[in-house]
PAMIBA-443884 format. One record per atom (N, C-alpha, C): x, y, z; residue in three letters; atom name; residue number from 1. Coordinates in Angstrom, 1 decimal. Atoms other than C-alpha are relative to their C-alpha. Example, Ala and Ser with C-alpha at 12.3 -4.5 7.8 and 13.67 -1.06 7.14 Angstrom:
PAMIBA-443884
{X 0.9 | Y -1.2 | Z 0.0 | type ALA | atom N | seq 1}
{X 12.3 | Y -4.5 | Z 7.8 | type ALA | atom CA | seq 1}
{X 0.9 | Y 1.2 | Z 0.0 | type ALA | atom C | seq 1}
{X -0.9 | Y -1.1 | Z 0.0 | type SER | atom N | seq 2}
{X 13.7 | Y -1.1 | Z 7.1 | type SER | atom CA | seq 2}
{X -0.8 | Y 1.1 | Z 0.8 | type SER | atom C | seq 2}
end
This chain:
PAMIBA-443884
{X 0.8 | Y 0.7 | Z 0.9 | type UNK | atom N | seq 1}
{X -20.9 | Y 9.6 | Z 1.8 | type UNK | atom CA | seq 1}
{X -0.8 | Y -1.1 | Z 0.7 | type UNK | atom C | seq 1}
{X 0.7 | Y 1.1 | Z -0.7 | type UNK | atom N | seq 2}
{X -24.1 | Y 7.6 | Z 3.0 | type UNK | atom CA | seq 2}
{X 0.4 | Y -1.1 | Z -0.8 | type UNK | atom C | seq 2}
{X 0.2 | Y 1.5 | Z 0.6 | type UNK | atom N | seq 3}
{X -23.7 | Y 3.8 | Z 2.6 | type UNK | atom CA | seq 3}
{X -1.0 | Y -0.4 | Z -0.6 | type UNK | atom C | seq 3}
{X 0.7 | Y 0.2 | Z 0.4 | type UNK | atom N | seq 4}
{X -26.7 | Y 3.8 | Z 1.0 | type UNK | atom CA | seq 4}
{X 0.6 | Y 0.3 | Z -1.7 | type UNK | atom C | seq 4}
{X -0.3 | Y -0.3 | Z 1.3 | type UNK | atom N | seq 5}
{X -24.8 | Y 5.1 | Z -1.7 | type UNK | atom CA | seq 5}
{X 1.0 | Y -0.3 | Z -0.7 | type UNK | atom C | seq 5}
{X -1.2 | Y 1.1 | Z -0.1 | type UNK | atom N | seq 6}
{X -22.2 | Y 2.7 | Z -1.9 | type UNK | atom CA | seq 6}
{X -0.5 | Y -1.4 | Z -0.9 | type UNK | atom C | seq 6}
{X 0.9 | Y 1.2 | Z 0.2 | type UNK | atom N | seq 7}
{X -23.0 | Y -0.3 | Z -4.2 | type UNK | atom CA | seq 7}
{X 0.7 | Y -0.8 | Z -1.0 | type UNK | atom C | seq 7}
{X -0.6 | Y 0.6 | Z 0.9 | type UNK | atom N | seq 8}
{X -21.5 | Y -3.4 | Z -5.8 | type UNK | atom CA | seq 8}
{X -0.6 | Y 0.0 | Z -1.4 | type UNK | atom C | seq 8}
{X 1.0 | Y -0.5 | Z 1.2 | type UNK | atom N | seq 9}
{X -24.0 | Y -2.6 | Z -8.5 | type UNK | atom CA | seq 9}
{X 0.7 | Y 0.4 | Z -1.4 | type UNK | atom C | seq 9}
{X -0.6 | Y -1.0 | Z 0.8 | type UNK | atom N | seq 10}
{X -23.5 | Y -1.0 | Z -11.6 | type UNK | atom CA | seq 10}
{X -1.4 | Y 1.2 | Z -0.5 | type UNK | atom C | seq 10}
{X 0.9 | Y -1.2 | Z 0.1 | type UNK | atom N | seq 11}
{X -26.5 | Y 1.2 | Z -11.3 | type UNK | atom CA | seq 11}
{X -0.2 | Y 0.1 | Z 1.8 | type UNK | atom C | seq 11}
{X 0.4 | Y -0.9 | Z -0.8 | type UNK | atom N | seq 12}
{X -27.9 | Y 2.9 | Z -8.0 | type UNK | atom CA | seq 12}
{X -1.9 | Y -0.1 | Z -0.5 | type UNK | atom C | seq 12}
{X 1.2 | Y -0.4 | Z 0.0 | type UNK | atom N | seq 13}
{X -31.9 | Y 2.1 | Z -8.0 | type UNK | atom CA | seq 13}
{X -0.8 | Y 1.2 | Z 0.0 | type UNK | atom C | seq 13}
{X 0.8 | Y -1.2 | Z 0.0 | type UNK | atom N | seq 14}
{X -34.1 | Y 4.9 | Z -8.5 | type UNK | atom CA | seq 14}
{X 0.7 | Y 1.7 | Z -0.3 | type UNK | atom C | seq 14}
{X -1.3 | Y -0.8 | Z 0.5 | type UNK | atom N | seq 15}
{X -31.0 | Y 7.1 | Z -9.7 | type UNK | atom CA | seq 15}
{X 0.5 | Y -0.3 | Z -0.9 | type UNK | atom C | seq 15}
{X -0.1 | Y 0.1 | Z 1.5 | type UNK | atom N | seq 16}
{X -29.7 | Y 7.9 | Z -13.0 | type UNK | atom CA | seq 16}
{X 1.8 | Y 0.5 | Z 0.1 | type UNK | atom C | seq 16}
{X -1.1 | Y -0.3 | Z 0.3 | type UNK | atom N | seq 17}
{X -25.9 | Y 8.2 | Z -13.4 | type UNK | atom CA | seq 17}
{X 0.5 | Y 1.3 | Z -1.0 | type UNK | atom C | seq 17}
{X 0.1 | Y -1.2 | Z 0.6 | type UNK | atom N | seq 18}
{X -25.2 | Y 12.0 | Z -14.7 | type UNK | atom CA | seq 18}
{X 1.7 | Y 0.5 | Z -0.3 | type UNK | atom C | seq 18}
{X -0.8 | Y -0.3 | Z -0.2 | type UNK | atom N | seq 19}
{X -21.8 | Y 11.9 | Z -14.3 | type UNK | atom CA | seq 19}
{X 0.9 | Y -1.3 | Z 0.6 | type UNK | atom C | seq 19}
{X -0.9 | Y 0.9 | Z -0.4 | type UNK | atom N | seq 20}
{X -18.7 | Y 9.5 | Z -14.6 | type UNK | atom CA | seq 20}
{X 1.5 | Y 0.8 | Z 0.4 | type UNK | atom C | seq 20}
{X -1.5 | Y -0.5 | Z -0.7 | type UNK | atom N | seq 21}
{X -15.7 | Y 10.6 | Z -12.3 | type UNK | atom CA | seq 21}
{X 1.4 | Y -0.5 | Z 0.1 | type UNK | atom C | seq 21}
{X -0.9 | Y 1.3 | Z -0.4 | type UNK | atom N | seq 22}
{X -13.4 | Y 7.7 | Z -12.4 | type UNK | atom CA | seq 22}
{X 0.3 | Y -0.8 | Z 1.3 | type UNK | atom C | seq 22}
{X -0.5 | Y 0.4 | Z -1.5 | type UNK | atom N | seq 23}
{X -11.8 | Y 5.2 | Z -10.2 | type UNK | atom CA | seq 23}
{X 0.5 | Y 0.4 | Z 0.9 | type UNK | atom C | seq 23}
{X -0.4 | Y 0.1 | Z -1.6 | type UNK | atom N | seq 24}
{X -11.7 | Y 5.6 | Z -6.8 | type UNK | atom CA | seq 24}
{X 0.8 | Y -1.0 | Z 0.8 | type UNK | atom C | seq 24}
{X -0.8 | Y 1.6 | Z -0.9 | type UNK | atom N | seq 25}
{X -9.6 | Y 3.1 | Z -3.9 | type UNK | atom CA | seq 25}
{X 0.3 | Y 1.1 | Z 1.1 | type UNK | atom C | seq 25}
{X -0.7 | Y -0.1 | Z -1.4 | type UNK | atom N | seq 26}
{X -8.2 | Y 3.1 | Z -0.6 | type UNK | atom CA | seq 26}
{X 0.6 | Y -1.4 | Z -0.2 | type UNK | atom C | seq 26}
{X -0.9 | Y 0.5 | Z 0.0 | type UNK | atom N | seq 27}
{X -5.5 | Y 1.3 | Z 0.0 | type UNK | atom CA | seq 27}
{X 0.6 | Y -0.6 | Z 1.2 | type UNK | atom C | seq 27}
{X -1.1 | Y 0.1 | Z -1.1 | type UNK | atom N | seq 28}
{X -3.6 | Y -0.5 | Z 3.3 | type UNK | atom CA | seq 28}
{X 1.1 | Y -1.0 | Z -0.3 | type UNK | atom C | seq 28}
{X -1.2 | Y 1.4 | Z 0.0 | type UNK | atom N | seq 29}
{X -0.6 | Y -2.5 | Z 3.7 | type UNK | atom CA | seq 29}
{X 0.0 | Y -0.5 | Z 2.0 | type UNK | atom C | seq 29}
{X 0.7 | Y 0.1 | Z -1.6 | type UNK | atom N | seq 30}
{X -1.5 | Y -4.6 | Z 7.1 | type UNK | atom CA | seq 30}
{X 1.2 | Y -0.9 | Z 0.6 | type UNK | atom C | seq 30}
{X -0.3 | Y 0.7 | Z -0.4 | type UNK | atom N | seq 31}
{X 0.9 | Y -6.7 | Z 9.2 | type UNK | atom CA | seq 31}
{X -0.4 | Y -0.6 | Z 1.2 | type UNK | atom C | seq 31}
{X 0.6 | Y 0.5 | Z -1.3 | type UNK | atom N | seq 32}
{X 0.2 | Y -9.5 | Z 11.7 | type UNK | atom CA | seq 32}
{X 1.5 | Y 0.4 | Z 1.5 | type UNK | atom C | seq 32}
{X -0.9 | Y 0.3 | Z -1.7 | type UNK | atom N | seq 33}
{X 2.0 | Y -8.8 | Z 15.5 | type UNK | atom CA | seq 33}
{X 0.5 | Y -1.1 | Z 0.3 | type UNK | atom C | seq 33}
{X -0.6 | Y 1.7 | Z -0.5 | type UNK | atom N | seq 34}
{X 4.3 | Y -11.5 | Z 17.0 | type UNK | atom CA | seq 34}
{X -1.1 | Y -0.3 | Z 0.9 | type UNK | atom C | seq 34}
{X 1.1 | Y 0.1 | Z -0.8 | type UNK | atom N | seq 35}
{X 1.3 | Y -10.9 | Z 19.9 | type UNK | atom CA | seq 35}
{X -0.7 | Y -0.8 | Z -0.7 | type UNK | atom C | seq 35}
{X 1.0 | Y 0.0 | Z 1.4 | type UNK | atom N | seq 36}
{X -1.2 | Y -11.3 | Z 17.0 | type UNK | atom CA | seq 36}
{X 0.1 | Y -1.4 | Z -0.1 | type UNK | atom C | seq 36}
{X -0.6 | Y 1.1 | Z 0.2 | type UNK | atom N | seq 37}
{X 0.5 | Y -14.1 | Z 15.8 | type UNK | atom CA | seq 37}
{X 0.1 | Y -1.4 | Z 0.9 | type UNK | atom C | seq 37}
{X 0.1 | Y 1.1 | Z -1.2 | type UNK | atom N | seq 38}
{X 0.7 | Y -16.0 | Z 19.2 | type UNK | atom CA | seq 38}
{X -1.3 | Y -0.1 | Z 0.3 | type UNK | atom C | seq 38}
{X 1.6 | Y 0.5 | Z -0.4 | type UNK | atom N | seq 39}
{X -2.8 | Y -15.8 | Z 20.2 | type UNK | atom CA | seq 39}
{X -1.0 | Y -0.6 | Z -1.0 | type UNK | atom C | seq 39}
{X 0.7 | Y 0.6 | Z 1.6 | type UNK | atom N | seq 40}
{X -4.0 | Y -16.6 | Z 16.5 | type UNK | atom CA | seq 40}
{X 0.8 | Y -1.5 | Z 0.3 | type UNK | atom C | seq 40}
{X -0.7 | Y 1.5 | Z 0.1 | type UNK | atom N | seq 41}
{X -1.7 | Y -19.8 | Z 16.7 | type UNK | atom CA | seq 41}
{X -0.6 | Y -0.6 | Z 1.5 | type UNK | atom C | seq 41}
{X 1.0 | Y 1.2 | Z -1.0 | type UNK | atom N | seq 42}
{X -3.6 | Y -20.9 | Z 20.1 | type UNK | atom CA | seq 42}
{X -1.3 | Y 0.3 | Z -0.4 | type UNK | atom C | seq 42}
{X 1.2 | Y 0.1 | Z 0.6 | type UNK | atom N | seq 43}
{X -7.1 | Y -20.1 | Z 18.6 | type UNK | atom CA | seq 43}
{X -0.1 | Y -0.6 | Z -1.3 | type UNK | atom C | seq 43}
{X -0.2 | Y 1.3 | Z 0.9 | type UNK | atom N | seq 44}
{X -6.0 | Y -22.2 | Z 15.9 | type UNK | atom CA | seq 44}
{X 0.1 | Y -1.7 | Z 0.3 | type UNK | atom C | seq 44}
{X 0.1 | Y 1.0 | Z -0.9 | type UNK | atom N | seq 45}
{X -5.4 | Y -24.9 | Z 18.3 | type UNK | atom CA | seq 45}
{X -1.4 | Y -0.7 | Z 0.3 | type UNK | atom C | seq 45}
{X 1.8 | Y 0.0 | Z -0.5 | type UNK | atom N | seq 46}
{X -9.3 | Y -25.1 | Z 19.2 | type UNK | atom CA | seq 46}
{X -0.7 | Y 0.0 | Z -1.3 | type UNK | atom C | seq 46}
{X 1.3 | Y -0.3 | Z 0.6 | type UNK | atom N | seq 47}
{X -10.6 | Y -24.4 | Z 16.0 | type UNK | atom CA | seq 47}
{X -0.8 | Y 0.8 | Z -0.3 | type UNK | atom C | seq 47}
{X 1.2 | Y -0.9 | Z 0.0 | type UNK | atom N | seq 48}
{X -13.4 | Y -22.4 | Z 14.8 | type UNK | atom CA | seq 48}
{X 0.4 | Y 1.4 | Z -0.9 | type UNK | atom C | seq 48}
{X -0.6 | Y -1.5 | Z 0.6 | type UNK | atom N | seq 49}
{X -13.0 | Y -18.6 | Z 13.9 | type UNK | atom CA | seq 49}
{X 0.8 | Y 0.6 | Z 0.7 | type UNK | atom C | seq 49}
{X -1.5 | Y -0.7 | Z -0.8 | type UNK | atom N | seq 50}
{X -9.6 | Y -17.2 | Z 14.7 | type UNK | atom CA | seq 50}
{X -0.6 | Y 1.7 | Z 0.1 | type UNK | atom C | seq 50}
{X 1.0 | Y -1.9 | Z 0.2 | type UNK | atom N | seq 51}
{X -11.5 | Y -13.5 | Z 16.0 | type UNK | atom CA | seq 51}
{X 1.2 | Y 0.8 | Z 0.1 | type UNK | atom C | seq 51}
{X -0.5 | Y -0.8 | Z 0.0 | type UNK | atom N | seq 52}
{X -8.3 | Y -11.9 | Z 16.4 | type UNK | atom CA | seq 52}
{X 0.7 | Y 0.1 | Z -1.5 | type UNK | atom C | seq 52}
{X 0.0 | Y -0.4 | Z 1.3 | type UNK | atom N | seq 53}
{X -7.6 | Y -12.4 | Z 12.7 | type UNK | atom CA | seq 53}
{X -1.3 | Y 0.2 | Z -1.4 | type UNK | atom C | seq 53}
{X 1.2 | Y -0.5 | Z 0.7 | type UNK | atom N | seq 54}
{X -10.9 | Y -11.7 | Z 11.8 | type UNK | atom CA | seq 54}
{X -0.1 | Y 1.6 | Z 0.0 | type UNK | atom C | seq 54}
{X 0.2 | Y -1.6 | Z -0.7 | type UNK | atom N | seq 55}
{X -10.9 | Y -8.2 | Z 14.0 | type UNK | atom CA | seq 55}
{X 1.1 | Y 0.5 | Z -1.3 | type UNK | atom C | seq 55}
{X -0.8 | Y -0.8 | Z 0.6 | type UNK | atom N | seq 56}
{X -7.7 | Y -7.3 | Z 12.0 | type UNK | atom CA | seq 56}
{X -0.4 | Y 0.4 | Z -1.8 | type UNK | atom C | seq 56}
{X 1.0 | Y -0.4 | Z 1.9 | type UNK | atom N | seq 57}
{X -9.6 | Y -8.0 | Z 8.1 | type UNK | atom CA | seq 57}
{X -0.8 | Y 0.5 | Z 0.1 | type UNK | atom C | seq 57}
{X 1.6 | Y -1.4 | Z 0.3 | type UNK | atom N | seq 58}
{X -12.7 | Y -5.8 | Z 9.2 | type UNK | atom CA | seq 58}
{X 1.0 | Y 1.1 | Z 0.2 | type UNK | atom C | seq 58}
{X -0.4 | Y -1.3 | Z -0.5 | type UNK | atom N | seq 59}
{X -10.5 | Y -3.2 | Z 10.6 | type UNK | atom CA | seq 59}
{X 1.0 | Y 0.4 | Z -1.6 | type UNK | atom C | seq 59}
{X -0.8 | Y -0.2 | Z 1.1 | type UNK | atom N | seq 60}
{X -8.0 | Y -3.5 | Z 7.4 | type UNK | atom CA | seq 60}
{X -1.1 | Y 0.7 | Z -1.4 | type UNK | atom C | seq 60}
{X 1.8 | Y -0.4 | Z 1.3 | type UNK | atom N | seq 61}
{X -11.8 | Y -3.4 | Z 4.7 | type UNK | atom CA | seq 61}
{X -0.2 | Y 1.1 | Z 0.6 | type UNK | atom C | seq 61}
{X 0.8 | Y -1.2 | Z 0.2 | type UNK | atom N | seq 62}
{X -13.3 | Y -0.5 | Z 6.8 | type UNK | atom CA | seq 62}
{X 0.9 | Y 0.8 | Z -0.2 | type UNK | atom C | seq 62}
{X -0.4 | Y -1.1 | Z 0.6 | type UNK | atom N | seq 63}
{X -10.4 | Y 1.5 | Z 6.6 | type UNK | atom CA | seq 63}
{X 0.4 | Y 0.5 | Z -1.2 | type UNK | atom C | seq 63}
{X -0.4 | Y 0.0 | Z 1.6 | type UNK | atom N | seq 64}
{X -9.7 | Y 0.9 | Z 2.8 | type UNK | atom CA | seq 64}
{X -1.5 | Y 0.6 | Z -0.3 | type UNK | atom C | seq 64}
{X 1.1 | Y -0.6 | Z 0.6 | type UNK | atom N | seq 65}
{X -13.5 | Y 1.4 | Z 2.4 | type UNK | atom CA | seq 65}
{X -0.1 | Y 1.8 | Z 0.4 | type UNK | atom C | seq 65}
{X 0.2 | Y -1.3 | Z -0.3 | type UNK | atom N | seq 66}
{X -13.3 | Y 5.0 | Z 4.2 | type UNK | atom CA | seq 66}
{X 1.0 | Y 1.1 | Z -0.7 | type UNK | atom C | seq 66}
{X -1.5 | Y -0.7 | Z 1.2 | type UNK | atom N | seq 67}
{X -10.2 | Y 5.6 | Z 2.2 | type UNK | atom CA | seq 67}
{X -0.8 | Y 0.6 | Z -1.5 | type UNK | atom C | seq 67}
{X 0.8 | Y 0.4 | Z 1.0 | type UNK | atom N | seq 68}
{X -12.2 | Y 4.5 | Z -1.0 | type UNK | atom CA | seq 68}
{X -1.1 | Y 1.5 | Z 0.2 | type UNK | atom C | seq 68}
{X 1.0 | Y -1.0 | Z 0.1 | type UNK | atom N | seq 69}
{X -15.3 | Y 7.1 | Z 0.3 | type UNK | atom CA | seq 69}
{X 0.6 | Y 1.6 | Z 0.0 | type UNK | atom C | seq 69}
{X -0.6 | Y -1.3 | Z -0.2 | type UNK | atom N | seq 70}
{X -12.8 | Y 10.1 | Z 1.0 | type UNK | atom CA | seq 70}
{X 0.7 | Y 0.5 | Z -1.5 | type UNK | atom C | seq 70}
{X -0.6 | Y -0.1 | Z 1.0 | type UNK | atom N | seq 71}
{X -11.3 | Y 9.6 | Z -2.2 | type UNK | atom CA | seq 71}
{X -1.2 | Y 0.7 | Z -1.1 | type UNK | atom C | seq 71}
{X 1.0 | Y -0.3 | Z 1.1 | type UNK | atom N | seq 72}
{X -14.7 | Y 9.7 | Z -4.1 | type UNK | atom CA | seq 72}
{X -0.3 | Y 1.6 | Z 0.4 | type UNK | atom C | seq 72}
{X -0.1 | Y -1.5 | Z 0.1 | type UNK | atom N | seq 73}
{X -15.8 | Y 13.1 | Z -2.3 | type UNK | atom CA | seq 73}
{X 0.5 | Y 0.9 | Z -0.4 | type UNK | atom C | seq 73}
{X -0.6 | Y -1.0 | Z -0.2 | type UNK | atom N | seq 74}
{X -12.8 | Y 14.9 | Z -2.5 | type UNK | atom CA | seq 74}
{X 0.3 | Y 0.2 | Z -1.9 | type UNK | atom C | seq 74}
{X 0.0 | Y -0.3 | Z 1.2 | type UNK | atom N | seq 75}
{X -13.4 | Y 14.3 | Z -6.5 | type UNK | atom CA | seq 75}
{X -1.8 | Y 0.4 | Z -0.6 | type UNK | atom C | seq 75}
{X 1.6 | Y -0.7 | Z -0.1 | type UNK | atom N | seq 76}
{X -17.4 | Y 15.9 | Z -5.8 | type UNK | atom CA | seq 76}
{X -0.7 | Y -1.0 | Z -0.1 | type UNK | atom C | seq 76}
{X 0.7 | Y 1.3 | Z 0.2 | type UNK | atom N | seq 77}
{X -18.9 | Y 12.1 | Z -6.2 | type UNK | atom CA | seq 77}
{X -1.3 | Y 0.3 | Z 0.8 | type UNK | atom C | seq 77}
{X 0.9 | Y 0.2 | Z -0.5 | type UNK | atom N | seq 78}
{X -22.1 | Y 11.7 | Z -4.8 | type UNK | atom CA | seq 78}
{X -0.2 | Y -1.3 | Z 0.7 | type UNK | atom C | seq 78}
{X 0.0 | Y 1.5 | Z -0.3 | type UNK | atom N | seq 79}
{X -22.1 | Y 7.9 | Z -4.9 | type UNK | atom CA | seq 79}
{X 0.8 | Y -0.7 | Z -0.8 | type UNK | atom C | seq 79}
{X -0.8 | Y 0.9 | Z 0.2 | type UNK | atom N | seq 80}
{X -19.9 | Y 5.3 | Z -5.5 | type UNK | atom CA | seq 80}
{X -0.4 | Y -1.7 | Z -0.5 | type UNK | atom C | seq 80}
{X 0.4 | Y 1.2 | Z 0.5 | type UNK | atom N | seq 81}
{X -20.6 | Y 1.9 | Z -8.2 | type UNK | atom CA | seq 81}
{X 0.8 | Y -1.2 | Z -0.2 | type UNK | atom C | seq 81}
{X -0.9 | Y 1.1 | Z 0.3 | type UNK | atom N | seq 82}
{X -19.0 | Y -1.4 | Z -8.9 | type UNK | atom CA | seq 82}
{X 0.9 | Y 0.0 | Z 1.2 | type UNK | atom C | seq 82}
{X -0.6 | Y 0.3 | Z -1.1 | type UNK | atom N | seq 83}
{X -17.5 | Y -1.5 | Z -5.4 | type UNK | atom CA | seq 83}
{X 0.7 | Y -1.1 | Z 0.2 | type UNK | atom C | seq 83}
{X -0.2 | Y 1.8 | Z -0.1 | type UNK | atom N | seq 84}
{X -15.3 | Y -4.5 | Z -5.0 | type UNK | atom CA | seq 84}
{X 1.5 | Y -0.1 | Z 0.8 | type UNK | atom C | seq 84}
{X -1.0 | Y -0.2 | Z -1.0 | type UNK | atom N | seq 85}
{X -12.7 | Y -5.1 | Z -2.2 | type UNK | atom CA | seq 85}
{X 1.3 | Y -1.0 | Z -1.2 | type UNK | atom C | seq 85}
{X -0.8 | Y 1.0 | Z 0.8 | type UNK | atom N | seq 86}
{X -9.2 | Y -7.4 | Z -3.4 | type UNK | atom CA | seq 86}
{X 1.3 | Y 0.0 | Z 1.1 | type UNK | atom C | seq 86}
{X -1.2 | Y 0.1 | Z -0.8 | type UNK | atom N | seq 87}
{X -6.2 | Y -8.5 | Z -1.0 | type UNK | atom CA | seq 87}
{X 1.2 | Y -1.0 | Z -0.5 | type UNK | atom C | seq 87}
{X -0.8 | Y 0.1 | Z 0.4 | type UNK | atom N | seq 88}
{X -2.9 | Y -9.3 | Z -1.9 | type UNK | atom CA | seq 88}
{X 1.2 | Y -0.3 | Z 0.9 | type UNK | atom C | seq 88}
{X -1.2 | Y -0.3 | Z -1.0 | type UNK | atom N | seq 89}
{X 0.2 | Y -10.8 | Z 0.4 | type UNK | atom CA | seq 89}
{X 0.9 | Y 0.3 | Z -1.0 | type UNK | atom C | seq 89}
{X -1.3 | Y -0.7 | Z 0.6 | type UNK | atom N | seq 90}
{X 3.0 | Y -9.2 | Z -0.2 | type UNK | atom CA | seq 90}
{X 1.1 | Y -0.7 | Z 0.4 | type UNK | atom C | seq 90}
{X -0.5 | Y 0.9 | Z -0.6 | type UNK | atom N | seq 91}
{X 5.1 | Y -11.4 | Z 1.7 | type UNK | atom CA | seq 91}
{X -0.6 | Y -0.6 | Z 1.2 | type UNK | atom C | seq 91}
{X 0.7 | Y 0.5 | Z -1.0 | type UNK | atom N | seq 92}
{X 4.5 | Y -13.5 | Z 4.6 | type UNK | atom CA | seq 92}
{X -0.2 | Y 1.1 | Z 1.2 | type UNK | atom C | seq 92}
{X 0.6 | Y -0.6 | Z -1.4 | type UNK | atom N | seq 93}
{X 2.4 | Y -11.6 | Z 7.3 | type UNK | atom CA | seq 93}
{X 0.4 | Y 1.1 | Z -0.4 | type UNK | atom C | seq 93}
{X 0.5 | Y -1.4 | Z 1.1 | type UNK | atom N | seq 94}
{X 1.8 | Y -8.5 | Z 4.8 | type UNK | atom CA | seq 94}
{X -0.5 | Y 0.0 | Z -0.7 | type UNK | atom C | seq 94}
{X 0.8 | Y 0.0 | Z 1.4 | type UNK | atom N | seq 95}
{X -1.1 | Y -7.9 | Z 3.0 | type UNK | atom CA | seq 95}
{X -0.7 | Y 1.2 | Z 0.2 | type UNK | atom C | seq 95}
{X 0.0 | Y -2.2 | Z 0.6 | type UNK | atom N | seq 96}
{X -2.1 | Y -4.8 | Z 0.7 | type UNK | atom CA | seq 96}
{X -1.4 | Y -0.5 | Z 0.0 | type UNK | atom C | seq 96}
{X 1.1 | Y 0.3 | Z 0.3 | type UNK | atom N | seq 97}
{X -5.8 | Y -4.6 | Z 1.0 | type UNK | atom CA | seq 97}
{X -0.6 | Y 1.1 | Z -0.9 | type UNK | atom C | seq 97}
{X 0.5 | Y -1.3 | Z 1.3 | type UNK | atom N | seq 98}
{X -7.5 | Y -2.5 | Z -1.8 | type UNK | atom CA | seq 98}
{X -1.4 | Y -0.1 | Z 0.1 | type UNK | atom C | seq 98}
{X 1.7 | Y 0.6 | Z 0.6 | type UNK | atom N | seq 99}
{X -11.4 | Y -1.6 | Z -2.3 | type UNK | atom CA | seq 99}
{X 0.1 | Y 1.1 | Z -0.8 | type UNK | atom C | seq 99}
{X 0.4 | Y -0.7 | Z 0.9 | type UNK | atom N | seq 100}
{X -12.4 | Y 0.3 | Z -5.3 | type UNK | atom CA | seq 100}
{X -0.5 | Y 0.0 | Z -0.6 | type UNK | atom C | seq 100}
{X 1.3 | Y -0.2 | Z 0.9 | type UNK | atom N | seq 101}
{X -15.1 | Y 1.6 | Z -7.5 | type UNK | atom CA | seq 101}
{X 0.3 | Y 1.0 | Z -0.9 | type UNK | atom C | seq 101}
{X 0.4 | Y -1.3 | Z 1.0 | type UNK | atom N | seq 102}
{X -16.6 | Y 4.0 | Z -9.8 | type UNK | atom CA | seq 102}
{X -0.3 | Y 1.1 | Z 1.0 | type UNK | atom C | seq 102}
{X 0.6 | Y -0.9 | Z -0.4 | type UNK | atom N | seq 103}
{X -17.1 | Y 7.6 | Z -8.5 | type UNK | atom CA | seq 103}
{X -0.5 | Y 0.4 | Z -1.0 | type UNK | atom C | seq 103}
{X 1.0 | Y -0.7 | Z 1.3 | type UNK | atom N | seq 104}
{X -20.1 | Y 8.8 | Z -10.3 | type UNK | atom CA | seq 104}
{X -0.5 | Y 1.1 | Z 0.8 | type UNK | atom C | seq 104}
{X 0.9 | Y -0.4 | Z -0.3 | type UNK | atom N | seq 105}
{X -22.7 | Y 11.3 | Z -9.6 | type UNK | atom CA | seq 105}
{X -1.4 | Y 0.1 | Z -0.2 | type UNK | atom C | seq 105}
{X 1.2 | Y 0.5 | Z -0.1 | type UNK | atom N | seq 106}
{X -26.2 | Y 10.7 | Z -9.4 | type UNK | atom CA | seq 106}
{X -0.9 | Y 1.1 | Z 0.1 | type UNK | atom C | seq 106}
{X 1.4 | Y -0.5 | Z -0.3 | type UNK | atom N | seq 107}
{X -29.5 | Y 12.2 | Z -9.4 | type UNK | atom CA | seq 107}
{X -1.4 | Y -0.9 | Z 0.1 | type UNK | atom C | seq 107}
{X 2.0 | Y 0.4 | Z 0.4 | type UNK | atom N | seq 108}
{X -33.5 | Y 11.0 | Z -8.7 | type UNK | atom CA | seq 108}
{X 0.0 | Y -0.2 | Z -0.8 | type UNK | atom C | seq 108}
{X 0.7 | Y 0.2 | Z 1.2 | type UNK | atom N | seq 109}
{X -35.0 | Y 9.5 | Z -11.4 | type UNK | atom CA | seq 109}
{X -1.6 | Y 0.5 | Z 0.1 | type UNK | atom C | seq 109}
{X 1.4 | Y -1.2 | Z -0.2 | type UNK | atom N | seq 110}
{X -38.4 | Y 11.6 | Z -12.2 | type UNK | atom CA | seq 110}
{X -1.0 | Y -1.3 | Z 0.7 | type UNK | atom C | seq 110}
{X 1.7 | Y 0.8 | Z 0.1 | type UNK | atom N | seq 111}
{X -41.5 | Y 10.0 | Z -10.5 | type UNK | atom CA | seq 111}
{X 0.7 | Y -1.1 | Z 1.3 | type UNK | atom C | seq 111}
{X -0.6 | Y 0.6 | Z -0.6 | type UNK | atom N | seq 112}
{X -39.2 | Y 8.8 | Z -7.6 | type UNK | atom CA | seq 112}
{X -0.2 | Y 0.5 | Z 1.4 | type UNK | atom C | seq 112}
end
C-alpha cells in the first residue's frame, strides 16, 4: 500500500470511498534494554533528545504502521482513513504501541 494512501483524514482527496472494510491495526509490545537503558540514562545527563529512545519509538510506529498496512491488504483495502497511532505502558519499560484505521476502498473521482 502506497503512503499516499495512508491518511489521518476521513476522506482521501480526489477519491470517493466505495467501500468500508473495517478496522485495521498493528500492534507491538516494546521493551527498553538494561544496554538501552544505560546509555539513555547518560544522554539524559546532557540533555536534549535522548536518540536511542527516539530510534526505538520510530522503529516501534513503523512497524505497527506496516502491521496496520498488511492487515488492510490482506482484507483487499486499497487505502487506509482515520489513521491514528496510541501507546500504552504496560508496566515499567513495556509499552504496547498500536496504529489503526479504516480499511476502505477507493476509486478516482470523475474529472480527476
Amino acid at each position: 500500500m502506497q503512503n499516499s494512501m495512508v491518511t489521518t483524514a476521513l476522506t482521501l482527496p480526489g477519491y470517493k470511498v466505495v467501500s468500508n472494510l473495517g478496522v485495521v491495526r498493528g500492534i507491538t509490545v516494546r521493551s527498553r534494554s538494561i544496554v538501552g537503558n544505560f546509555f539513555g540514562g547518560l544522554q539524559s545527563i546532557f540533555g536534549g533528545n535522548i536518540t536511542i529512545y527516539t530510534n526505538l519509538c520510530e522503529q516501534a510506529r513503523s512497524e505497527t504502521y506496516q502491521l496496520m498496512c498488511q492487515h488492510a491488504q490482506a482484507l483487499g483495502a486499497n487505502a487506509i482513513i482515520a489513521m491514528r497511532y496510541d501507546a500504552t505502558e504496560l508496566m515499567t519499560g513495556l509499552t504496547e504501541v498500536l496504529c489503526y484505521g479504516t480499511a476502505v476502498v477507493v476509486e478516482a473521482e470523475a474529472g480527476v
